[in-house]
C-alpha positions in Angstrom: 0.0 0.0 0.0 2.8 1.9 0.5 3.1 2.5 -3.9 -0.3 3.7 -4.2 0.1 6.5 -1.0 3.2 7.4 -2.8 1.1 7.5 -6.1 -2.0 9.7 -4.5 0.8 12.1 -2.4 1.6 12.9 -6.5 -1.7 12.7 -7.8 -3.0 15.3 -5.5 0.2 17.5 -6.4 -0.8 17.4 -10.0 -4.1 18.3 -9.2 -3.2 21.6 -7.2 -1.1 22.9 -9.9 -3.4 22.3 -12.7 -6.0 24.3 -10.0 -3.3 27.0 -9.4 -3.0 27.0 -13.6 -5.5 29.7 -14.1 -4.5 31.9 -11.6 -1.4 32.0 -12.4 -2.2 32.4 -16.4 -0.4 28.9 -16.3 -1.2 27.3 -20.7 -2.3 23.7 -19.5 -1.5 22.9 -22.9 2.3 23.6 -23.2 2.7 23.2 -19.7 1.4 19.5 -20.7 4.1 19.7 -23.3 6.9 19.8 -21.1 5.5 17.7 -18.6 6.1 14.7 -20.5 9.9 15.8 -21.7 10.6 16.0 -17.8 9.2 13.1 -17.1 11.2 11.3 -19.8 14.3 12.9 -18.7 13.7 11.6 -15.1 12.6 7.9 -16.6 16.4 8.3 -18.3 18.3 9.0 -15.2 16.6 7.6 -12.1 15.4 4.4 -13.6 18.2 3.3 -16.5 15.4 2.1 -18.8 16.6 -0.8 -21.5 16.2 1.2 -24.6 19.3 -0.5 -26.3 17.8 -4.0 -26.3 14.1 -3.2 -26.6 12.5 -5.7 -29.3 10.2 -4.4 -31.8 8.9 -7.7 -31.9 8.0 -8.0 -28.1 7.1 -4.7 -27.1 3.4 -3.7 -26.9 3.9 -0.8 -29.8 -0.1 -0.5 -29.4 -0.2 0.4 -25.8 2.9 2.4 -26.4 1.0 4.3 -28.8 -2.3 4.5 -27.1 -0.9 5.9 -24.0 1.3 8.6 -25.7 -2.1 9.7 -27.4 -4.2 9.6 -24.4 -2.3 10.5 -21.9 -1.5 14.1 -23.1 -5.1 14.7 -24.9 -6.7 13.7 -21.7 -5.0 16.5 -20.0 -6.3 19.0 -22.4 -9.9 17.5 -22.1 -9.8 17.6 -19.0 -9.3 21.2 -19.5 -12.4 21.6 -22.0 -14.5 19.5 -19.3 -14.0 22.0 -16.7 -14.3 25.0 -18.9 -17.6 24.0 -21.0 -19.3 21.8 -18.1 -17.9 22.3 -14.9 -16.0 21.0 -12.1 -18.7 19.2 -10.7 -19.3 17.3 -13.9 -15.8 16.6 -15.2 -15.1 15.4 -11.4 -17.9 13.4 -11.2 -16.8 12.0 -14.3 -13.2 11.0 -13.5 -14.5 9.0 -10.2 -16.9 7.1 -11.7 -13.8 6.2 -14.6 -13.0 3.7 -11.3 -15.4 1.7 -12.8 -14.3 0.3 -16.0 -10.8 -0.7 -14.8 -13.0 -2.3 -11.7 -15.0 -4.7 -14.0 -12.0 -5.8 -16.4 -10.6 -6.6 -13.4 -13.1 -9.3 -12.3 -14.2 -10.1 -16.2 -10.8 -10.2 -18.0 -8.4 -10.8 -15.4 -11.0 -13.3 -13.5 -9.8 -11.3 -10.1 -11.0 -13.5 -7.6 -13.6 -11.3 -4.6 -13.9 -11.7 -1.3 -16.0 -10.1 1.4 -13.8 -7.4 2.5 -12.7 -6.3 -0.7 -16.4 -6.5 -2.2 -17.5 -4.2 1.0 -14.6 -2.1 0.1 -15.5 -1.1 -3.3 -18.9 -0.9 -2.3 -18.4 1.8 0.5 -15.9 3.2 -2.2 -18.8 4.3 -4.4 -20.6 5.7 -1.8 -17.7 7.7 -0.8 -17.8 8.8 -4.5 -21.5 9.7 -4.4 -20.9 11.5 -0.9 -18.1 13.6 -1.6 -19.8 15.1 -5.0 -20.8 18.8 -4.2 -24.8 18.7 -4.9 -25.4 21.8 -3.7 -27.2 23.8 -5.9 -24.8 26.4 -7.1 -22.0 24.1 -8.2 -24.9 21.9 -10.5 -26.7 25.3 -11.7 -24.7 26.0 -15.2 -26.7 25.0 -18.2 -24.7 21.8 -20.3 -25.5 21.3 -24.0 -26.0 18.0 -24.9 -22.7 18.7 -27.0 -20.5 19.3 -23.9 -21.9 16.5 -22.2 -18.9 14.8 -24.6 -16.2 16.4 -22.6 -17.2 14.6 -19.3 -17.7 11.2 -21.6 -14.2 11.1 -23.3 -12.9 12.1 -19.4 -15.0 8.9 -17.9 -13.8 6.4 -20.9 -10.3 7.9 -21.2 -9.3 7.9 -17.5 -10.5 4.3 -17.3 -8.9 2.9 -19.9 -5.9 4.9 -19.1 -5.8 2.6 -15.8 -6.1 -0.7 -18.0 -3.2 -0.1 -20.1 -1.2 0.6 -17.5 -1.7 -2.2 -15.7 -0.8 -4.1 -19.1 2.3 -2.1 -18.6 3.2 -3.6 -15.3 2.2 -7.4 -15.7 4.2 -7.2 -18.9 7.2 -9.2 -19.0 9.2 -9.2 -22.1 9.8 -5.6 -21.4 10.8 -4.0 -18.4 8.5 -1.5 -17.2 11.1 1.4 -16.9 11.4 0.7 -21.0 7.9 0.9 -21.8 7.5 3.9 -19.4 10.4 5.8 -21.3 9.4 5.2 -24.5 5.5 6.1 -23.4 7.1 9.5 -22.3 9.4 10.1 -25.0 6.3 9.3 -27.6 3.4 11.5 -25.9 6.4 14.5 -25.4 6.9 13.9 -29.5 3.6 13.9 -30.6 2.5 16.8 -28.0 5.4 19.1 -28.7 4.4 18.8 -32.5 0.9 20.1 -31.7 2.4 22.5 -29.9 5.1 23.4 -32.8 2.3 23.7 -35.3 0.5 26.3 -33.1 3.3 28.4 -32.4 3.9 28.3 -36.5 0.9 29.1 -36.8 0.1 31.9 -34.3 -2.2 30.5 -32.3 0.3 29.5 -29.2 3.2 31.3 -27.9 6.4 29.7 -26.2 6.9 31.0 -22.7 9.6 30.3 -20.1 6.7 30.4 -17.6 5.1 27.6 -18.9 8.0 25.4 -19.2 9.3 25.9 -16.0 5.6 25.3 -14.7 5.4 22.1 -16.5 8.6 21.0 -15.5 7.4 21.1 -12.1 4.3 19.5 -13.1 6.7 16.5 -14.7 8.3 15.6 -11.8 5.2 14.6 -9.9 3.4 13.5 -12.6 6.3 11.1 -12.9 6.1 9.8 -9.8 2.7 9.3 -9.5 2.7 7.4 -12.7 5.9 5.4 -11.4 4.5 4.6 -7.7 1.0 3.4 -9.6 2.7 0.8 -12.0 4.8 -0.3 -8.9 1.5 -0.9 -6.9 0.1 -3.2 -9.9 3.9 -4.7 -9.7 3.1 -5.2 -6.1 -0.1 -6.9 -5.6 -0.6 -8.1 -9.5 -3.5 -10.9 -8.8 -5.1 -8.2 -6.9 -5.7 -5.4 -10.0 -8.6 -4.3 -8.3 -6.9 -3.2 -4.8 -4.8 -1.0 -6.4 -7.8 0.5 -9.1 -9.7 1.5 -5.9 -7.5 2.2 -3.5 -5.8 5.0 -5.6 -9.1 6.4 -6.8 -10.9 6.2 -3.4 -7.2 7.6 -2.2 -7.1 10.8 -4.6 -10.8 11.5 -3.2 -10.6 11.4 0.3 -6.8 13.6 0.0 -8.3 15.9 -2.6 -11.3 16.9 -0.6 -9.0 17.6 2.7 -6.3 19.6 0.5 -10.0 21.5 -1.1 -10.8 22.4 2.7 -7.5 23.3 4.3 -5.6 24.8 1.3 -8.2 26.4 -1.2 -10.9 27.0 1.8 -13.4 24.9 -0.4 -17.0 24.6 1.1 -18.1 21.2 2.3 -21.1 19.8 3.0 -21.9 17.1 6.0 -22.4 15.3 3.1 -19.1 15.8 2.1 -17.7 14.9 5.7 -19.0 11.4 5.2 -18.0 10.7 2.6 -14.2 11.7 3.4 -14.5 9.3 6.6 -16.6 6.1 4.6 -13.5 6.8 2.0 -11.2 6.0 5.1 -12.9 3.0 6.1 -13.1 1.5 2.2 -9.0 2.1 1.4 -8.8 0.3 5.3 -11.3 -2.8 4.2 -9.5 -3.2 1.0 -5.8 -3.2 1.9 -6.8 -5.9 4.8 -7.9 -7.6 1.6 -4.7 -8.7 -0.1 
């Protein structure tokens, strides 16, 4: 369990400076950008990744390829969620992502359950449903049926985002610190070319504050990506452990950082569904 604490300690870090990016007049976009070169960088030189003897023929190109797509696109949706629906909506949204990795774990990967961990992930969604602001202001703004397609690509992306990477992990012909280098080094490519062309093209401009933001940004987002493929590493006939925990995890830290750092108003509501979010992450790790 000690991976996934790790993992949510970065989560939540990303999560604040994406918050802090409007205030700051932070591009989410090009701070994305050099997010993932950072985050390469560090892959390079902290984890000595096997580049030199990867094999086209074993690696899982598709995964590779899928991640470096959706993992930088998702950030900018994410974005456009919060913008066009709100952050009610788009939050709502990445919870309930939980479950699609939750039921390929128990259809594809034939996870075994048992009582605890069933009660977990049961108390785990109610924590999710309990921690959603319902008041009336935050579900007031009007949502076209068009932007209701912002929250969608958020639910389906995130989820799948958490299949592939366990893929990552249980895969053995490569060593994970390969396929997480070469994931980074892709999405930076192919997310520094979108941002090339809109420079080119006048749409974007390059800005030292940006990088340096998303440098910062890079660093944690490295970890938290690092310390979740560990967990699966960890605990790999348990896929499902690590799925909620982390989820469950980033929910009950988020809404205490919302209270004591940004002064965010809670609900009693709310308060429950911090503590039942306690008692879930304690019923699943006496699970495994």
């Amino acid at each position: 369990m000690a991976f996934i604490l790790f993992s949510v300690f970065c989560n939540i870090i990303v999560s604040i400076l994406l918050k802090l990016a409007k205030r700051y007049e932070i591009s989410v976009p090009q701070a994305v950008v050099w997010n993932y070169g950072i985050a390469a960088i560090l892959t390079c030189f902290l984890l000595k990744p096997e580049v030199a003897s990867l094999s086209i023929q074993q690696a899982p190109l598709h995964i590779y390829f899928s991640l470096a797509i959706l993992l930088p696109s998702i950030f900018v949706v994410l974005g456009l969620s919060v913008r066009h629906t709100g952050i009610v909506r788009t939050d709502l949204a990445q919870r309930l992502s939980l479950f699609i990795p939750l039921l390929t774990a128990f259809l594809v990967y034939r996870e075994e359950l048992s009582w605890l961990k069933t009660a977990g992930i049961i108390l785990g969604f109610v924590a999710i449903v309990f921690s959603i602001p319902w008041h009336k202001q935050a579900l007031k703004s009007k949502v076209t049926v068009l932007n209701w397609l912002y929250p969608l690509i958020v639910f389906i992306g995130m989820g799948v985002i958490d299949i592939f990477f366990k893929q990552i992990a249980a895969f053995r012909s490569v060593p994970y610190t390969t396929s997480l280098f070469v994931i980074f080094v892709f999405a930076f490519i192919l997310a520094a070319l979108v941002l090339t062309v809109g420079i080119l093209s006048g749409k974007a401009r390059f800005s030292w504050k940006n990088l340096l933001c998303g440098s910062i940004l890079g660093v944690f987002n490295f970890g938290n990506i690092l310390f979740y493929l560990k967990a699966h590493q960890a605990i790999p006939e348990n896929p499902s452990v690590v799925f909620s925990a982390m989820n469950i995890g980033v929910i009950a830290c988020g809404a205490l950082v919302g209270i004591l750092l940004f002064r965010e108003k809670v609900s009693k509501l709310n308060f429950w569904g911090i503590g039942i979010a306690v008692i879930a992450i304690l019923l699943i790790s006496l699970s495994t």
